[in-house]
C-alpha positions in Angstrom: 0.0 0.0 0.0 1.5 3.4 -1.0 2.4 5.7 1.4 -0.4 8.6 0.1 -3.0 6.0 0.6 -2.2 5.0 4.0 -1.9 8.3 5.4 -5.5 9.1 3.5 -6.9 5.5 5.5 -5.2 6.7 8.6 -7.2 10.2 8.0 -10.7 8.6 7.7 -9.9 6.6 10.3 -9.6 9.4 12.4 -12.3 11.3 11.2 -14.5 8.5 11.6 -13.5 8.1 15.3 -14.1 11.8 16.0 -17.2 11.7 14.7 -18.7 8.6 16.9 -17.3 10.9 19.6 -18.9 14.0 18.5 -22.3 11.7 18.1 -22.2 10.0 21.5 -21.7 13.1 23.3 -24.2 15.1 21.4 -26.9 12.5 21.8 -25.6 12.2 25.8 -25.6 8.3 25.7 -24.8 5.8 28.8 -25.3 2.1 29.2 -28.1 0.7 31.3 -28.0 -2.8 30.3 -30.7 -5.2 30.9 -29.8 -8.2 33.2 -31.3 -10.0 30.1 -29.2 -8.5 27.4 -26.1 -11.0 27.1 -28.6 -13.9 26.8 -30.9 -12.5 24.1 -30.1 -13.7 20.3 -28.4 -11.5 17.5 -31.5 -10.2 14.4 -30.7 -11.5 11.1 -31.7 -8.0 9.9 -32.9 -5.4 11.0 -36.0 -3.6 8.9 -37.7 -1.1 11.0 -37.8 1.3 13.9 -40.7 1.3 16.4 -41.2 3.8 19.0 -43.1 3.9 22.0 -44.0 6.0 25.0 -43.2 4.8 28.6 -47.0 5.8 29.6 -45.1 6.5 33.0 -42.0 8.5 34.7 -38.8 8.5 33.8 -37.1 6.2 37.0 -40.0 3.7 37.1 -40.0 3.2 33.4 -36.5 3.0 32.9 -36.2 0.3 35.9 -39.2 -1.7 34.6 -37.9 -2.0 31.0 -34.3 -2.7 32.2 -35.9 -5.3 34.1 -37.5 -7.1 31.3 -35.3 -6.3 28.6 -38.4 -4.6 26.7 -36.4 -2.0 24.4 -32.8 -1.3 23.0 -32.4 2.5 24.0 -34.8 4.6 26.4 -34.8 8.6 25.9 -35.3 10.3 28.9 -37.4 13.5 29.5 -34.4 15.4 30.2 -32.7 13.7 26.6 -29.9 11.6 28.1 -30.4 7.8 26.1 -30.0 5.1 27.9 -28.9 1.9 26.2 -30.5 -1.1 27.7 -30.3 -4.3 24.8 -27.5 -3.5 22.6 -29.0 -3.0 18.8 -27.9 -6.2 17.5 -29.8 -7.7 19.9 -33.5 -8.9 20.1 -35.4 -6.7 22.5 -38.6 -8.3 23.2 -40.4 -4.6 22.8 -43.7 -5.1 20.3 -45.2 -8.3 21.5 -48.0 -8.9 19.4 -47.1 -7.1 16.3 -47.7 -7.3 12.5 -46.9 -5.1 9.8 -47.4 -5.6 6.0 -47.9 -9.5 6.7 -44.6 -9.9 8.9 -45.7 -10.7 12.4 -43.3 -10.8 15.4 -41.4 -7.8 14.7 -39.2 -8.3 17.5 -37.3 -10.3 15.3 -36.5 -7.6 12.9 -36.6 -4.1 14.9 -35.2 -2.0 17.2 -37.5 -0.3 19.8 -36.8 3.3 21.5 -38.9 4.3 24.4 -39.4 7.8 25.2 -40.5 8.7 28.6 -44.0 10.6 27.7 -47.4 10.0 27.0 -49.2 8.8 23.5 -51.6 12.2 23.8 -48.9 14.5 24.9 -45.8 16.3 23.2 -42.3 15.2 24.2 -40.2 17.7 25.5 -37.3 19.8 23.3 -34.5 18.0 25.0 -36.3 15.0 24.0 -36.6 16.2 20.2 -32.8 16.8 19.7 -32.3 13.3 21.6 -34.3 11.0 19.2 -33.8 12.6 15.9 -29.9 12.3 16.4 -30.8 8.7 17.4 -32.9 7.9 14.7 -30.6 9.5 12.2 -27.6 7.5 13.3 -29.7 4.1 13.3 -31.4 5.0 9.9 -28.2 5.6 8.4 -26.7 2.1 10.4 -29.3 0.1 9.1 -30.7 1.4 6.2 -34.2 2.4 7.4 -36.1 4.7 5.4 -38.6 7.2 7.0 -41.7 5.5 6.1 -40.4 2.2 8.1 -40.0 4.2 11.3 -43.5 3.5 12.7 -45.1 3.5 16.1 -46.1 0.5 18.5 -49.6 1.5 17.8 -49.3 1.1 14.2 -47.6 -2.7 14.6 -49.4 -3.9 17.4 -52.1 -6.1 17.3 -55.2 -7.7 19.2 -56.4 -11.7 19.2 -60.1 -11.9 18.9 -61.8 -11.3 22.2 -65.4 -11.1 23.4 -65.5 -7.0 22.1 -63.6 -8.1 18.7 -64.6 -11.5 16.9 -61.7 -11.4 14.7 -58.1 -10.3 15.1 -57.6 -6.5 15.1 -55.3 -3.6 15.0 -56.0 -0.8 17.8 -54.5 -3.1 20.8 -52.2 -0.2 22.1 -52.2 3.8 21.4 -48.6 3.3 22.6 -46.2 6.3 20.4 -49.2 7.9 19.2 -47.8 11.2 19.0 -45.2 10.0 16.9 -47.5 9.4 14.1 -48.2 13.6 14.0 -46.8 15.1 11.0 -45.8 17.9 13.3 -44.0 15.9 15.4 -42.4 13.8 12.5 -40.9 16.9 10.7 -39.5 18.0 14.1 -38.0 15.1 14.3 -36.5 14.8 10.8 -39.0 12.2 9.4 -40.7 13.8 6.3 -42.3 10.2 5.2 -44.4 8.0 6.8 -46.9 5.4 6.0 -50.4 6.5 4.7 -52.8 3.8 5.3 -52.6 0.3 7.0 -51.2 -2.5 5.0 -52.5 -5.4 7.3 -56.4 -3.9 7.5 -56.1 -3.2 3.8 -55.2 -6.5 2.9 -57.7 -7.8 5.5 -55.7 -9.4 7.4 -56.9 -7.6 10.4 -59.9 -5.5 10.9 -59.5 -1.8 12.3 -61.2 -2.0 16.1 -60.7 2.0 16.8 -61.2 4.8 14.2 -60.0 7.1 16.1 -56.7 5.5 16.6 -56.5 5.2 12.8 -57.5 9.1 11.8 -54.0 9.8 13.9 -51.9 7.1 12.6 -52.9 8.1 8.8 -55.3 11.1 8.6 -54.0 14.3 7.2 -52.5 17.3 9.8 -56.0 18.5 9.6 -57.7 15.4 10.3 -55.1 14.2 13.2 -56.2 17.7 14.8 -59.8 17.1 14.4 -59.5 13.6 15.7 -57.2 14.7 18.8 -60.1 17.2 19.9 -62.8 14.8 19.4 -61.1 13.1 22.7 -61.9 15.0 25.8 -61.8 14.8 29.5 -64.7 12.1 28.7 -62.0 9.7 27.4 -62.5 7.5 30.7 -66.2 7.5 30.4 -67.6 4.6 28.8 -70.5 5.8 26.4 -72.6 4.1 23.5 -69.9 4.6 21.0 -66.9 4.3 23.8 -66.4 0.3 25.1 -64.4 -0.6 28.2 -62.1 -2.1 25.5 -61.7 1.1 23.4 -60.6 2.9 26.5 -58.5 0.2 28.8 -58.3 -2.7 25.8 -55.6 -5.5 27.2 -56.6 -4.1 30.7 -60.4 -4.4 30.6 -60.4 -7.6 32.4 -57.8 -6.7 35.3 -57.9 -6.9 38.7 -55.8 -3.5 38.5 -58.9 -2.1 36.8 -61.0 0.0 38.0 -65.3 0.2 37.2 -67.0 3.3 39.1 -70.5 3.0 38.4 -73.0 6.3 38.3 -74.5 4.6 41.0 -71.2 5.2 43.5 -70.4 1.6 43.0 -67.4 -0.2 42.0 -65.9 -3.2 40.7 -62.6 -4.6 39.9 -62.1 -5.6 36.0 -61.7 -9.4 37.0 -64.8 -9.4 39.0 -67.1 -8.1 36.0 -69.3 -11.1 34.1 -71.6 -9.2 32.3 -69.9 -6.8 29.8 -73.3 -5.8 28.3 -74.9 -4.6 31.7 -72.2 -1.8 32.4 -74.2 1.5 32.2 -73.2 4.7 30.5 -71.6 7.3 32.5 -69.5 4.6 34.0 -65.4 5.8 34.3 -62.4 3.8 34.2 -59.2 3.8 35.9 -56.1 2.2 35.1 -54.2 0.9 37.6 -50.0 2.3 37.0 -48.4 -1.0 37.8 -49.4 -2.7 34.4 -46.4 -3.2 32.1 -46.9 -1.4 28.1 -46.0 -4.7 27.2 -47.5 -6.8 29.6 -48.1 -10.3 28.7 -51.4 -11.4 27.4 -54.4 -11.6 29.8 -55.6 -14.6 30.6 -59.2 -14.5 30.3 -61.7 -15.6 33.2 -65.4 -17.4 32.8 -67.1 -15.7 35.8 -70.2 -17.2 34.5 -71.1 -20.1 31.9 -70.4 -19.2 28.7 -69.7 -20.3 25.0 -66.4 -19.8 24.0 -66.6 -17.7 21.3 -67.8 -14.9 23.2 -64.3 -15.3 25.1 -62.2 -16.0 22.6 -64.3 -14.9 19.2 -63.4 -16.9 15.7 -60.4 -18.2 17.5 -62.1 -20.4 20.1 -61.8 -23.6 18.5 -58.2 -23.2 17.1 -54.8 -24.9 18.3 -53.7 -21.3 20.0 -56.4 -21.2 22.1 -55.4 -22.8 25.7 -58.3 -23.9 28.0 -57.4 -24.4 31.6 -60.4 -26.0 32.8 -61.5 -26.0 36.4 -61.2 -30.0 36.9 -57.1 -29.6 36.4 -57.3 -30.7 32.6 -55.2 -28.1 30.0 -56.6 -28.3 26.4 -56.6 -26.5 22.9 -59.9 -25.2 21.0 -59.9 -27.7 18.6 -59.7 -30.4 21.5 -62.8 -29.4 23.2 -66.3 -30.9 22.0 -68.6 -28.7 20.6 -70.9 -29.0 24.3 -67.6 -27.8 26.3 -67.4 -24.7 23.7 -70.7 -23.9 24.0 -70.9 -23.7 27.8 -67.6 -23.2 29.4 -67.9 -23.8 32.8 -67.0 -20.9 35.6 -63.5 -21.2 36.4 -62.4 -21.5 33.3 -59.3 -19.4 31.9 -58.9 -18.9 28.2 -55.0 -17.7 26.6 -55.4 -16.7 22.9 -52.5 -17.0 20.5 -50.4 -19.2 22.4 -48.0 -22.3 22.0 -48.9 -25.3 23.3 -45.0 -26.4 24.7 -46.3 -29.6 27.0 -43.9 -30.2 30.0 -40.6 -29.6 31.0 -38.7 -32.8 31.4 -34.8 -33.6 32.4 -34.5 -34.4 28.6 -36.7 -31.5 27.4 -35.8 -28.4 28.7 -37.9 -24.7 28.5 -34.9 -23.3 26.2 -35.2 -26.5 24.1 -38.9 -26.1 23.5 -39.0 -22.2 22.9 -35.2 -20.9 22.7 -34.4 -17.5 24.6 -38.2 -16.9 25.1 -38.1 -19.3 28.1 -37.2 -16.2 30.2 -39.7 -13.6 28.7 -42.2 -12.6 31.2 -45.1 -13.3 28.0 -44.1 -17.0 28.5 -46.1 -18.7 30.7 -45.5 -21.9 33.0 -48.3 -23.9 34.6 -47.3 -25.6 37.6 -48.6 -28.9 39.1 -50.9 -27.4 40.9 -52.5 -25.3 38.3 -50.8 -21.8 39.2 -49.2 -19.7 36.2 -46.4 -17.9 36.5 -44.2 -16.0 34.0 -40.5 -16.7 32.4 -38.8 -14.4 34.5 -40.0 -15.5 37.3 -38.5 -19.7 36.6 -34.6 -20.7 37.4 -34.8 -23.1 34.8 -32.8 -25.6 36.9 -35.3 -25.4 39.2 -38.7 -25.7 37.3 -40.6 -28.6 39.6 -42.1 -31.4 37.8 -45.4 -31.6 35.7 -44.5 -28.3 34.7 -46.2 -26.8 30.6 -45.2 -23.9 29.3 -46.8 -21.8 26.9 -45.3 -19.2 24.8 -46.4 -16.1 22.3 -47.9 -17.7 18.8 
């Protein structure tokens, strides 16, 4: 190699390393691995960045993701990022997600969550924080504008007893980032225009307003934005427990107050239909954005579809029946599905693992998921408990697990 050419490498070298200086210490970056993070598999590729909001402070948010491993960087309010699964890693951070066909866009994404709310702006610190970010990682992987999309856009609902089929509106999780305002601020001046998955009808769209944000001109996102006022809590004839607390309609962290003074816990509702108008709902803070899917109660006898909709009597629907016995839909007789008894719980969209054995361990039957809190494990005596809370040298016998679909 010639001596002008050498010097020139020697040069960009130099230039390069300045400049991944210049960029750390602009964007104000710091590690805050995950406990989970030197376990968790390298993606093939990497197609898209998904942003969320924390829904929550910045010190909670940042310990409970940490904890579960649930993102690769975190922007707090005050723009310092936090790294928490490095970017080649999976970061299990859009659960039940499809877009344009693909599901499981763990797999092929990297997640940033800002501390913030989906109706609220983010602040300026924030701003100069995630557009340095998501300029560096666009030009790292390749990521056009239009593929940086929101956890609202990508994720997705299994049918339930509000939603026959499979649906898109399951979280309003990075809302805001949808905004054309907010896009442009950020550097973004594409962005998808419709949804590919409801237009295909693969999905149906469960909440309009939802979509008028995501897709709707600046005009219409205004419109849509003022449409939702301090009555967002209040059920109504056009606003379901489901459109305003979805996966947490049914849990015990759930809160019913009836007009009459009254109130009731979500798990201790039977009769969805019966719940009057004027009644307001309040979400308990402990839920996780990514918690793992609910598993569904019979309070009273009832057919399965109205449980589990058009997905009753397939394989990914799990039926923990009150005499001990753990079956899929299409196992169950026809009598069973019409009248599940009370005590039933119902898991849609799961995998079927059957137990743990010496021989057959949790990582054999589902990899790295063993240890994600949306597995589940059913002990012996019919508990569940989630992956992060199993030693897998320690799982007792007559152990199933059950893992995302």
């Amino acid at each position: 190699m010639g001596r002008g050419r050498a010097a020139w490498l020697r040069l960009a070298v130099a230039l390069l390393l300045a400049w991944v200086s210049l960029a750390a210490a602009a964007l104000n970056i710091s590690n805050a691995h995950s406990p989970f993070n030197p376990s968790r598999p390298a993606r093939t590729h990497t197609r898209y960045i998904i942003l969320h909001t924390t829904e929550g402070a910045a010190a909670g948010s940042l310990a409970k993701i940490k904890r579960y491993g649930e993102a690769h960087y975190v922007v707090s309010d005050n723009g310092h990022v936090y790294r928490v699964i490095d970017r080649s890693r999976i970061a299990y951070h859009a659960g039940r997600s499809m877009w344009d066909g693909q599901r499981d866009l763990d797999k092929f994404s990297i997640g940033i969550e800002v501390v913030g709310y989906h109706n609220r702006d983010i602040t300026a610190a924030q701003y100069t924080a995630l557009r340095e970010l998501l300029e560096d990682l666009q030009s790292i992987y390749t990521i056009p504008d239009e593929r940086v999309l929101t956890h609202s856009m990508v994720a997705y609902g299994a049918p339930n007893r509000w939603h026959k089929q499979s649906h898109r509106g399951r979280k309003r999780c990075g809302m805001c980032f949808a905004k054309r305002t907010t896009r442009l601020k950020l550097g973004l001046t594409k962005q998808p225009l419709s949804d590919p998955d409801v237009k295909a009808k693969r999905l149906i769209q469960a909440d309009p307003y939802l979509a008028s944000v995501l897709y709707g001109s600046a005009s219409d996102q205004a419109a849509a934005e003022q449409s939702q006022g301090q009555d967002a809590f209040v059920i109504s004839g056009k606003r379901t427990a489901w459109l305003i607390a979805r996966d947490r309609a049914e849990s015990a962290d759930t809160r019913y107050l009836f007009p009459d003074g009254t109130s009731k816990r979500g798990n201790e509702i039977s009769d969805w239909r019966a719940i009057p108008a004027g009644t307001r709902v309040s979400l308990g803070d402990s839920q996780s954005e990514n918690a793992p899917e609910q598993v569904r109660h019979v309070n009273v006898v009832s057919p399965a579809q109205s449980i589990a909709g058009d997905e009753a009597n397939v394989k990914s629907t799990i039926y923990f029946l009150p005499d001990g016995r753990v079956q899929q839909g299409h196992e169950l007789s026809r009598a069973v599905l019409a009248a599940l008894p009370v005590g039933t719980r119902v898991l849609v969209g799961y995998m079927h693992g059957g137990y743990i054995t010496a021989k057959r361990s949790a990582h054999d039957i589902c990899g790295p998921k063993w240890r994600a809190h949306t597995t589940l494990y059913r002990l012996a005596d019919g508990s569940l408990q989630t992956g992060d809370q199993m030693d897998e040298n320690a799982i007792p016998p007559r152990t199933m697990i059950f893992f995302p679909e």
